[in-house]
N, C-alpha and C positions, 0 to 999 in steps of 0.2 A: 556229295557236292565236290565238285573239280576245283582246285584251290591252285594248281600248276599245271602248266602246261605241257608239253615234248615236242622238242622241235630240232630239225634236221638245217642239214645246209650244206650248197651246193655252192663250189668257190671258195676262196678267200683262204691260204694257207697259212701261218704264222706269219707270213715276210707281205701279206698281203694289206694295202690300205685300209680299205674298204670294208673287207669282209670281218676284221678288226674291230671296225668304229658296229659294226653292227653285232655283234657279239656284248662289245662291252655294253653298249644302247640297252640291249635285252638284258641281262646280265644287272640293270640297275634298279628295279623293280620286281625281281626276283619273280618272275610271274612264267617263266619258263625255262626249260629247262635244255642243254646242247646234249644230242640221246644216241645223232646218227649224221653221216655226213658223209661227202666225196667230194673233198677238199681240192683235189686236183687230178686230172687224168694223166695227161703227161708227164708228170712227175709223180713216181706211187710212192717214192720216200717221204717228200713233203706231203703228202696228203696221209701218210702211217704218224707222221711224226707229229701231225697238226691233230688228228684224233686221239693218237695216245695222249697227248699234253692239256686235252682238257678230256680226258677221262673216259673214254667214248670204249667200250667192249670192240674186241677187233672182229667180229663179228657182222657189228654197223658202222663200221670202216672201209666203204663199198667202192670198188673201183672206177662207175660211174655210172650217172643218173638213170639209166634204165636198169641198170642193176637194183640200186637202191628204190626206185619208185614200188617195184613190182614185190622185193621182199618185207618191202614198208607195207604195202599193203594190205599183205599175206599176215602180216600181225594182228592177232585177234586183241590182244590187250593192252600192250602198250605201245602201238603204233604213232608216230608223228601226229600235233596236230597240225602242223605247219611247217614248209618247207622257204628256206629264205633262200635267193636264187642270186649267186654277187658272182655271177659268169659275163664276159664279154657278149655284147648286145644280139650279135647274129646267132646266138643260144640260146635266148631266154623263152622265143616263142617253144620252138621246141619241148623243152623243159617244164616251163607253166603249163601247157598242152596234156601232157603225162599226166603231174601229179593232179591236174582239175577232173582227169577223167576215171582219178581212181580216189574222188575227192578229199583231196589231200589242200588244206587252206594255203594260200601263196602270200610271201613277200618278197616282190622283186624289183632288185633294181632297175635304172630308166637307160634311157627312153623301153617303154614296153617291149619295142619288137620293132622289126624293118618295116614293116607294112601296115597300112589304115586296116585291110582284110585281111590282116593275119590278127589286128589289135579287135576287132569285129570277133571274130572265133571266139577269140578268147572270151571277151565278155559276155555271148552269146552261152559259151560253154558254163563259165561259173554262174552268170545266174540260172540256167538251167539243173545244175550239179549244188546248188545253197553253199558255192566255194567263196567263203571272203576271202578276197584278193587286194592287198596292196601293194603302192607302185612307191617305191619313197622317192619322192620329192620333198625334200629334207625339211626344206627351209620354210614350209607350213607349217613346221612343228615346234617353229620358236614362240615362246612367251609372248612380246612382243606386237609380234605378225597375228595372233590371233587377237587381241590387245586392240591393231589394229582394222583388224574385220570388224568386230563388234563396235565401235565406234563408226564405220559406215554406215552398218548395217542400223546403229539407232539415227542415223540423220546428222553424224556428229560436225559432217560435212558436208551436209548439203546432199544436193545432186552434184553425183559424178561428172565432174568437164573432160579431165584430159589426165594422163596417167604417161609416168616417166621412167621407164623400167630400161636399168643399164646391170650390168653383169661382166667385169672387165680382168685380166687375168694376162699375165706375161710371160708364161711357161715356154710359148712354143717364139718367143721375139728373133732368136735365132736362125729360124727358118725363114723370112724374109730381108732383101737387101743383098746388097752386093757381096757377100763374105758368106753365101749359104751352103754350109754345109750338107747334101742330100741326102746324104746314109749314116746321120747323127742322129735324129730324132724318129725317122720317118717310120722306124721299128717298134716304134709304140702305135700298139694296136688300135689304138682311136683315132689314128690318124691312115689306117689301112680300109679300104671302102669290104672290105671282105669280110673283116671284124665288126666293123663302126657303124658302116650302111652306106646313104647315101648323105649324110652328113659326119661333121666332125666338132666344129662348134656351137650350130645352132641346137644338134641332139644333145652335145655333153652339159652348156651351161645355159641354152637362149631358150631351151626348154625349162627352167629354174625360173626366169622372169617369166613365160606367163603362166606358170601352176601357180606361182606366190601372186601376181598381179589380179589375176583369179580369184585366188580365192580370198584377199584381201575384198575386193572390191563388190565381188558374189554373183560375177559375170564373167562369162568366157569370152574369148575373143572371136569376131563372126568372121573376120575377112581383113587381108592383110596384102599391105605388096612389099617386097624384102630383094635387098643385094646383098649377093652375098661372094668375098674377097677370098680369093683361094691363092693368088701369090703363086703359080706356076705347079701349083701342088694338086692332088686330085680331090684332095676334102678340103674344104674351109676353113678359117682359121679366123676371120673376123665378118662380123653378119649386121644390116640393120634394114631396122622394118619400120613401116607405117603399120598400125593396128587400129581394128574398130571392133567394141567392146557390142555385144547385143544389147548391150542399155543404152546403145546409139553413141556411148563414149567414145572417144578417140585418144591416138598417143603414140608414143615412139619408144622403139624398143632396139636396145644396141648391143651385143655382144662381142667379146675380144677376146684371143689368147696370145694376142702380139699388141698388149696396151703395156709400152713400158713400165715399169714403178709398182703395177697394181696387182693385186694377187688373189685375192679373192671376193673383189669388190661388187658386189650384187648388192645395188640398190632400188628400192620403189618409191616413187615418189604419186601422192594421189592427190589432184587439186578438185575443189567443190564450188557449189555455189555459196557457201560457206566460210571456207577455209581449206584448210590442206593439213595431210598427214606422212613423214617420211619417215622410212626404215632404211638401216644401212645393216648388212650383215656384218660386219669387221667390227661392228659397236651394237651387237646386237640385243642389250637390256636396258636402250634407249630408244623412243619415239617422238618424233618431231613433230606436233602439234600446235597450227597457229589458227587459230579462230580469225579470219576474216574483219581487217580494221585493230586488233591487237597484238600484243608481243608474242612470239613462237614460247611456247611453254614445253619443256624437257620432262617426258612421261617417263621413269624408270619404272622397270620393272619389278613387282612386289610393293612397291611404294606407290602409285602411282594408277593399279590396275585393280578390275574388278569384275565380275563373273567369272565363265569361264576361265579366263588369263589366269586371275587370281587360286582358281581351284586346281589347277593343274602347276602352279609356282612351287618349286622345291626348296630353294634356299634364300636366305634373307637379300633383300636388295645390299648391294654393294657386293658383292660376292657373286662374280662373274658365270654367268652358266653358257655352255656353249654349242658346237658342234653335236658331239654325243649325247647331250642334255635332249635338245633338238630330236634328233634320231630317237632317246629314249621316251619323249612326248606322244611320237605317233604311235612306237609299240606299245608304251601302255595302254594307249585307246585300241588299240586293235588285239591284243591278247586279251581285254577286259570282253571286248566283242566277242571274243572267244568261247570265253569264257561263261560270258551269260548263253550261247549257242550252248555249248555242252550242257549247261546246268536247267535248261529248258527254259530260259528268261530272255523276252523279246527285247532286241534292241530298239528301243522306240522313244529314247530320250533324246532331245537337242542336240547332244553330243554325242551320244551311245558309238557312232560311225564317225566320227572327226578326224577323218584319216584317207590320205589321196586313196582311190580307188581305182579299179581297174579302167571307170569310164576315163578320170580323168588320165589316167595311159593312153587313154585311146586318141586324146584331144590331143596330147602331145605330140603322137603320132601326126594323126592331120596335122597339126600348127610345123611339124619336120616337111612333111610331103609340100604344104603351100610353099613354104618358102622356097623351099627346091624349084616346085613349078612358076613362081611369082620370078624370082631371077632368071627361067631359062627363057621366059616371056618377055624379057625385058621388063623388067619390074611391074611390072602390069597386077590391080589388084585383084585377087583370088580368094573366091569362097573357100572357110574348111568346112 
């Protein structure tokens, strides 16, 4: 019986954000292990120096991803069960490609890839190759948000009317207005179409409102019409859309990286015929529940929650869990999924997969592609 996992990762060096918060995620469940990596290509001190420090034989300290795919694979015993992919976005198809076809399980970060038909393959390849694939979309993995699915899902609000999905953020406020500096910021690679795609803000955060709105509500979105504000620059920077839910919902969905003040402000707000339920990330082990004709009743987390929510809660309410908390949610679900694969045990419990998947990459992709085409139409609404 497989009791731990071995897992590789591509990206994310010591001085790295991201690649960081997913390490320590993994790292808190103890369910896998860091075995093999290529940390960095252009830099091979920082990527020696990122494997030596957490322990890695120099060995499987590979200079880059088709290096390591191929001698991953070539290991008959203790090969990767999963490779975590925290590369800039014009990489990942690439990458998940490789290690699917030499069935190696993927976690990677979003948006999936530049293309609906490069996100198509992909999906196409893993379920072909039995590759489970995750895409993290983080903020499904909070307490809270799952908290607040299953209270849709029992009717806790009715039918779905209209759904209020913001995501607002001040990083880039600089870059617009008469004082713009153009060769300040423009050097970060999410802001380069070559890196990023053909989005900037709708891929990095307008993509977070509708996986959460999603999968809050247990509906994707069918068609949408969106502006989207580029400020003289070649990627976006602030986006909003009309949305229609296939459960015939409607709603408005607004992203920013030039909202003064705000910083990582992703909120969902879901009204019913019922009542209504809102989630704020910034205060994320609270839920806004107002039943329809009574007072808004304040749901904390651990105190307050039950099923699922409750069986996945790590620490006592009042005792803030957070971001990495979030991140380490999905991977337990999905190294457990792992885990019953290895050990011959079918995943076929309600939760066994409660973890975004490579389809939902794929939506994200289309829901990137519509708005691109919804704005170059003149806001015209478009099928995804």
């Amino acid at each position: 019986m497989r009791t731990i996992l071995r897992y590789g990762q591509i990206g994310g060096t010591l001085n790295a954000f991201i690649g960081d918060v997913h390490r320590k995620a993994i790292s808190i469940d103890g369910q896998a292990e860091l075995v093999a990596g290529c940390f960095s290509t252009r830099n091979p001190e920082a990527n020696v120096a990122t494997g030596e420090h957490y322990g890695i034989e120099a060995g499987r300290i590979y200079r880059n991803y088709k290096e390591m795919v191929e001698a991953e694979a070539a290991r008959t015993v203790d090969r990767i069960d999963f490779v975590v992919i925290c590369t800039p976005n014009n990489t990942h198809y690439e990458i998940a490609k490789a290690f699917i076809l030499k069935g190696i399980h993927i976690v990677c970060e979003k948006p999936l890839c530049f293309t609906a038909t490069e996100a198509e393959e992909l999906c196409r390849l893993a379920k072909e190759r039995g590759v489970l694939f995750c895409v993290t979309y983080t903020y499904t993995g909070y307490n809270m948000v799952k908290q607040a699915r299953q209270m849709v899902a029992e009717g806790a609000i009715g039918k779905v009317l209209d759904v209020k999905g913001e995501y607002l953020q001040d990083w880039l406020s600089d870059e617009v207005g008469d004082d713009v500096h153009t060769d300040r910021k423009l050097s970060v690679w999410r802001m380069n179409p070559e890196s990023s795609g053909i989005t900037n803000c709708v891929g990095d955060i307008g993509t977070h409102i509708e996986e959460t709105s999603a999968y809050i509500v247990g509906s994707p979105v069918k068609r949408l019409a969106a502006v989207l504000d580029r400020f003289g620059h070649p990627l976006d920077l602030n986006a909003n859309m009309l949305v229609e839910f296939e459960n015939g919902a409607h709603g408005t969905f607004s992203c920013s990286q030039v909202a003064a003040g705000h910083y990582n402000g992703l909120s969902i707000r879901v009204f019913g015929t019922k009542g209504a339920i809102e989630w704020e990330q910034e205060h994320p082990d609270f839920l806004r529940y107002t039943p329809k004709g009574e007072p808004t009743r304040i749901l904390t987390r651990a105190a307050h929650t039950g099923g699922h929510a409750l069986e996945i809660n790590r620490i006592p309410s009042g005792h803030p869990e957070g971001l990495t908390m979030a991140f380490a949610n999905i991977y337990r679900t999905f190294t457990r999924a792992l885990l019953n694969k290895a050990n011959g045990k079918a995943n076929d419990g309600e939760w066994d997969l409660d973890f975004p998947t490579v389809e939902d990459g794929l939506r994200g992709v289309r829901f990137i592609e519509g708005c691109v085409r919804s704005d170059s139409a003149g806001s015209t609404w478009v099928e995804l």
